[in-house]
C-alpha positions in Angstrom: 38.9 193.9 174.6 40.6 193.5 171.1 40.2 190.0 169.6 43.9 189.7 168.8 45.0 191.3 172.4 42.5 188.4 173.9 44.5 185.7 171.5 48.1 186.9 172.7 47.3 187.1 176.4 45.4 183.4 176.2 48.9 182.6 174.0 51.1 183.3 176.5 49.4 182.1 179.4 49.3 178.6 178.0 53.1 179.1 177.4 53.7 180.0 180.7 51.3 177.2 182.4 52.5 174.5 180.0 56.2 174.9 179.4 57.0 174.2 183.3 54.0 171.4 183.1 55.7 169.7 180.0 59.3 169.9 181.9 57.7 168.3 185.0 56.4 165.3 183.2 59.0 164.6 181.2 61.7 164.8 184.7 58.6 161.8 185.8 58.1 159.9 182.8 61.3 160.3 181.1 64.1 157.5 181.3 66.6 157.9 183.9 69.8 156.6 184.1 71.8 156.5 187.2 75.3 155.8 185.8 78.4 156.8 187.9 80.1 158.6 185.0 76.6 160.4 183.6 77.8 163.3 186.6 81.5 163.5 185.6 82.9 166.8 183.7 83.8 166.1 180.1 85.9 169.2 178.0 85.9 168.0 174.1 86.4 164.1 174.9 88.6 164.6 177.5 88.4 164.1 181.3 89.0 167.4 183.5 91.6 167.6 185.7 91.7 169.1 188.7 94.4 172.2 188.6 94.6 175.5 189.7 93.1 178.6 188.0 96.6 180.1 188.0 98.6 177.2 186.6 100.0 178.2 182.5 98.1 178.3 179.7 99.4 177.3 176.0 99.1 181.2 174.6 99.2 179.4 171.0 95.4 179.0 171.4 94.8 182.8 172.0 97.1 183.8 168.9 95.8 181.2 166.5 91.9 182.4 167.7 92.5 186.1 167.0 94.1 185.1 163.9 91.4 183.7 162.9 88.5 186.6 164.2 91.1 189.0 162.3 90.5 186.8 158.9 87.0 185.9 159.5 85.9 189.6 160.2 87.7 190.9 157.0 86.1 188.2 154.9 82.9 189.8 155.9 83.6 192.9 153.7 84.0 190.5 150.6 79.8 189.7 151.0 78.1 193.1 150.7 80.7 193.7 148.1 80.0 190.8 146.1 75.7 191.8 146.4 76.6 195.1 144.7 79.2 194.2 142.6 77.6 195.4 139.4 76.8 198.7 140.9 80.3 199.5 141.7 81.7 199.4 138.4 85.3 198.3 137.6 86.9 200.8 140.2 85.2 198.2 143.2 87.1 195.1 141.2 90.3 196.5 141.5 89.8 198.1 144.8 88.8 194.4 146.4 92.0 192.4 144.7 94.3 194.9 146.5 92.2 194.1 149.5 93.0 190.1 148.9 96.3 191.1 148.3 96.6 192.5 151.4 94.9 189.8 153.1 96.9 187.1 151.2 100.7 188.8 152.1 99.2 189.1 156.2 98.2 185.2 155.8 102.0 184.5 154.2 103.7 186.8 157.1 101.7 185.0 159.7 102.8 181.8 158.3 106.3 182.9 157.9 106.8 184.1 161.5 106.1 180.5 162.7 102.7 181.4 164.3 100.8 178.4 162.8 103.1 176.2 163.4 102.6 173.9 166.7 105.6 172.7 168.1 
């Protein structure tokens, strides 16, 4: 047997035998609490309530999230453009302020159209 085959499989054997060893002593050596409020469901600060799955949701939170993978995803394009800046020449200059145009009259209409604004 290979000397570096011999070192993986002995590798991940001690992974596999010690990961679920470590997790065992740590569940009996570990602190514990056992606070009433340590089991209750917590969403961003805030205490769930219990309602049904087909009350209303705010849509505000879906538009203002795709707004923002829309702009986020288009900013991407500015990073390999600015790596290879030099090699495009003047033409890729021009070319990426009509794309921040573009991207700075869609940010205006959005903001125009009331979209951002929470009422």
């Amino acid at each position: 047997m290979d000397d570096s085959l011999l070192l993986a499989s002995l590798l991940v054997t001690a992974l596999v035998v010690l990961l679920p060893l470590l997790f065992h002593l740590t569940k009996y050596l570990g602190v514990s609490s056992d606070n009433v409020r340590k089991g209750e469901t917590v969403e961003g600060g805030i205490r769930a309530t219990h309602k049904s799955a087909f009350d209303t949701f705010n849509v505000r939170f879906f538009i203002v999230g795709i707004i923002f993978l829309i702009f986020d995803v288009e900013v991407l394009f500015m990073f390999p453009w600015a790596l290879n800046l030099r090699d495009f020449g003047l033409f890729a200059v021009v070319e990426m302020f009509v794309f921040l145009l573009l991207l700075v009259g869609g940010l205006v209409y959005v903001y125009k159209s009331g979209v951002l604004k929470w009422r």
